[in-house]
C-alpha atoms as a printed R data frame, in Angstrom:
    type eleno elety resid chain resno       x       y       z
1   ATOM     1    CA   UNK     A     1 110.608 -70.002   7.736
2   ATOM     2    CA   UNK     A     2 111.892 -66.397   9.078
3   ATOM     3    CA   UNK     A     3 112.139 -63.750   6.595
4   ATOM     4    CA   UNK     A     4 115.495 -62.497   5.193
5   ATOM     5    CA   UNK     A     5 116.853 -58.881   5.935
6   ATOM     6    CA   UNK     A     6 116.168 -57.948   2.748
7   ATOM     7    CA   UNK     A     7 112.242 -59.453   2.298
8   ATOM     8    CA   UNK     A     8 111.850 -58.096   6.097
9   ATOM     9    CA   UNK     A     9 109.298 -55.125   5.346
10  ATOM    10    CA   UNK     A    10 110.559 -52.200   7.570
11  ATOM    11    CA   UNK     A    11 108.947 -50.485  10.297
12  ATOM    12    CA   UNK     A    12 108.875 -46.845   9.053
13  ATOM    13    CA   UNK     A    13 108.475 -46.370   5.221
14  ATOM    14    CA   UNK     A    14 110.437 -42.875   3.515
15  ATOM    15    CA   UNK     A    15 109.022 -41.785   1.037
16  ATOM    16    CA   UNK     A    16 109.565 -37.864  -0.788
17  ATOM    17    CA   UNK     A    17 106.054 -36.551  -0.753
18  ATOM    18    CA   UNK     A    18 107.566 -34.308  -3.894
19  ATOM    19    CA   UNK     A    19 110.119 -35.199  -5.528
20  ATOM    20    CA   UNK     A    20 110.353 -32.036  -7.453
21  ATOM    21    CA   UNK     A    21 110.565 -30.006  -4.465
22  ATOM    22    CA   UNK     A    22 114.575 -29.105  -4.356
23  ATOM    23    CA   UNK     A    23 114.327 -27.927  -7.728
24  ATOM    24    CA   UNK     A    24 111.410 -25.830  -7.160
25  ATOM    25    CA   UNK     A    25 112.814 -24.124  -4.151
26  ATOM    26    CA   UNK     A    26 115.880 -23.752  -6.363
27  ATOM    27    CA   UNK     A    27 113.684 -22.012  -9.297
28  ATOM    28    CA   UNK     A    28 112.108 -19.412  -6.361
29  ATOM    29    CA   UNK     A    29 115.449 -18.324  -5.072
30  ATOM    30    CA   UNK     A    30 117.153 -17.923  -7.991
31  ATOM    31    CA   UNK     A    31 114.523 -17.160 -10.940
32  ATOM    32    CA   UNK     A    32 117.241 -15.860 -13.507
33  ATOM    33    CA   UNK     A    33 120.550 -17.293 -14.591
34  ATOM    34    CA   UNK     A    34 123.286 -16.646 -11.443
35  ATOM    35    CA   UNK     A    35 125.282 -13.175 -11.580
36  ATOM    36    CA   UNK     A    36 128.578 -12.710 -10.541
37  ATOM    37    CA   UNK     A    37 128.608 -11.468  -7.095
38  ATOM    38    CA   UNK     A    38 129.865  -7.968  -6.918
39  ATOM    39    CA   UNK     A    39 132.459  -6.907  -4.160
40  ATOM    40    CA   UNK     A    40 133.647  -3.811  -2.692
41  ATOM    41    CA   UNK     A    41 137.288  -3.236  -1.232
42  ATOM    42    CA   UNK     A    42 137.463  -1.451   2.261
43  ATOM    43    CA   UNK     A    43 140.839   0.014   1.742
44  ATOM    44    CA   UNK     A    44 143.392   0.150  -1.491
45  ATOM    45    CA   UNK     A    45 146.728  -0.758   0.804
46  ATOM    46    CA   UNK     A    46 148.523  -3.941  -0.329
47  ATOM    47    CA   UNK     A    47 146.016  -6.268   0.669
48  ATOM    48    CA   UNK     A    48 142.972  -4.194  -1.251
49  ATOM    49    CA   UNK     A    49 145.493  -4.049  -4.406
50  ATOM    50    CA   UNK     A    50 145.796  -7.649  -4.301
51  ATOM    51    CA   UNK     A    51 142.330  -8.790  -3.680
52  ATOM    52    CA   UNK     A    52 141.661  -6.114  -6.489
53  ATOM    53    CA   UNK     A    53 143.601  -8.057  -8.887
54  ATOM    54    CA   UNK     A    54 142.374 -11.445  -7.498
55  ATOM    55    CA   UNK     A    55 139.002 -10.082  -8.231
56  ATOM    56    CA   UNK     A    56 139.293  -9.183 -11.693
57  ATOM    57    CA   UNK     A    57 141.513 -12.035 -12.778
58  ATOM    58    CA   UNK     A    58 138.492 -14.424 -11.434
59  ATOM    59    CA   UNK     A    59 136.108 -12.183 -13.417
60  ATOM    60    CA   UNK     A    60 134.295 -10.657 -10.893
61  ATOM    61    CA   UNK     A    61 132.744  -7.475 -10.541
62  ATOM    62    CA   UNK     A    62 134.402  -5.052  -8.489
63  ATOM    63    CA   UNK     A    63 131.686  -1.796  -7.789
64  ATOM    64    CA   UNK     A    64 133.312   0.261  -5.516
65  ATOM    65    CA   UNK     A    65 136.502   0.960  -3.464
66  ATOM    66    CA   UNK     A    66 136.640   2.614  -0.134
67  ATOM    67    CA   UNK     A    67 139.645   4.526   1.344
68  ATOM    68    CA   UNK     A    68 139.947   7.932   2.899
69  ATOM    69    CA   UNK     A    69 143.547   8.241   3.020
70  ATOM    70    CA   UNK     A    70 144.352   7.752  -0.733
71  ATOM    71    CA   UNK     A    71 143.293  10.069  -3.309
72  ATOM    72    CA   UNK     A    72 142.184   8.215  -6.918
73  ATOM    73    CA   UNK     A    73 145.355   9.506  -8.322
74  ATOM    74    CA   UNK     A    74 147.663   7.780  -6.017
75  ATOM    75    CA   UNK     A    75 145.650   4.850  -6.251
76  ATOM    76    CA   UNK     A    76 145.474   4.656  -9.720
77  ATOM    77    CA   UNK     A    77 149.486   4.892  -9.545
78  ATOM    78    CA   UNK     A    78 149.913   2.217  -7.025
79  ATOM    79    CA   UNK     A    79 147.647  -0.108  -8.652
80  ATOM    80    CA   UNK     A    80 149.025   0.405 -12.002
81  ATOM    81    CA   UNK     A    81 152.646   0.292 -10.952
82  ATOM    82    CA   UNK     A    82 152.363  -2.766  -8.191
83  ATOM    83    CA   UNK     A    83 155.546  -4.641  -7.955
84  ATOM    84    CA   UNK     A    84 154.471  -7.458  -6.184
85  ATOM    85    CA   UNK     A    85 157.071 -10.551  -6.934
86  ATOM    86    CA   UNK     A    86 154.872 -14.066  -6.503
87  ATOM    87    CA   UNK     A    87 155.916 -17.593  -8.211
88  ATOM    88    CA   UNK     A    88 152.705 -17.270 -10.135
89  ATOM    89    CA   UNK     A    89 153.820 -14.328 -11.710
90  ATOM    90    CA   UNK     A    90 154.251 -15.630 -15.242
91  ATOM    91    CA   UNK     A    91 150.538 -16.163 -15.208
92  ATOM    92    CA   UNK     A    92 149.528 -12.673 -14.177
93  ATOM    93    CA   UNK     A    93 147.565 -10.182 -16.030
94  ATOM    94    CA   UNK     A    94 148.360  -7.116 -16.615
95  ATOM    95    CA   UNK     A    95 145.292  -4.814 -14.900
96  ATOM    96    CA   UNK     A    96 144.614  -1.384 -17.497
97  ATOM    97    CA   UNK     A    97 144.140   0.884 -14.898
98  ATOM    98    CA   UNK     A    98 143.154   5.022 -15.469
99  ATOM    99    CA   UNK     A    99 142.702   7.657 -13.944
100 ATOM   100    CA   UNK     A   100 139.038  10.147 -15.378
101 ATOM   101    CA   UNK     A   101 138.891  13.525 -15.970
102 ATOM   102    CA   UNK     A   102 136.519  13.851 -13.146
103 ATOM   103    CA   UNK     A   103 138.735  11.970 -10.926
104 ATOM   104    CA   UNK     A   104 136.772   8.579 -11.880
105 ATOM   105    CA   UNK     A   105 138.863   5.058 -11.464
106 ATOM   106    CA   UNK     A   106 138.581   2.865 -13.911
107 ATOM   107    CA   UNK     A   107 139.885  -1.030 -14.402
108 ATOM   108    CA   UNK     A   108 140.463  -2.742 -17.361
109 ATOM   109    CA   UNK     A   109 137.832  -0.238 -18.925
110 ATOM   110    CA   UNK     A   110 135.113  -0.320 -16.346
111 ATOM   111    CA   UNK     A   111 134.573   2.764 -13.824
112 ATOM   112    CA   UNK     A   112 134.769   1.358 -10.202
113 ATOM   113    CA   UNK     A   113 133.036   4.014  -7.840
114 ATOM   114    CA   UNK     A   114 135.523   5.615  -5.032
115 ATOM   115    CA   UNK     A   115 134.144   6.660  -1.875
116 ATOM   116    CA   UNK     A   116 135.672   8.354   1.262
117 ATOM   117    CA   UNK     A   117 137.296  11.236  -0.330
């Protein structure tokens, strides 16, 4: 009698030496709970406005903004007073954006550093 594919024993056996391994590699890379990644904007034109406001709707942490040619005044203006007309308008937030004594820039109540002035 031949033996069945299935009671055929197979020529190379696989078998995970550890089978804890992926989640110890996990534990070494990442020993604390995740943190949001934190981004920086290279210019505050239209396109650094919007991914601005992307950013912060998806809760993330913007740090810093870079742009010579805008001083944090301006900027705080033209992020305050965006008039950008989308179909998901309806579901947009409205960003709290100030200007600090100092000249700082702060969004929603969080100071994002400026650099390039």
């Amino acid at each position: 009698k031949e033996p069945t594919p299935e009671e055929e024993e197979p020529l190379i056996q696989f078998e995970d030496p550890e089978p804890e391994l992926p989640q110890r590699i996990a534990e070494r890379l990442s020993p604390g709970p995740p943190s949001k990644p934190k981004i920086g904007i290279n210019g505050m034109d239209r396109l650094g406005r919007l991914v601005l406001r992307a950013a912060v709707e998806a809760g993330l942490d913007v740090v810093a903004v870079n742009d010579p040619f805008i001083p944090v005044n301006q900027m705080t203006q033209l992020a305050k007073f965006e008039a950008v007309k989308s179909p998901w308008q309806p579901r947009r937030i409205d960003l709290r954006v100030s200007e600090g004594p100092q000249g700082q820039f702060y969004v929603d109540g969080k100071e994002i550093g400026v650099m390039g002035e």
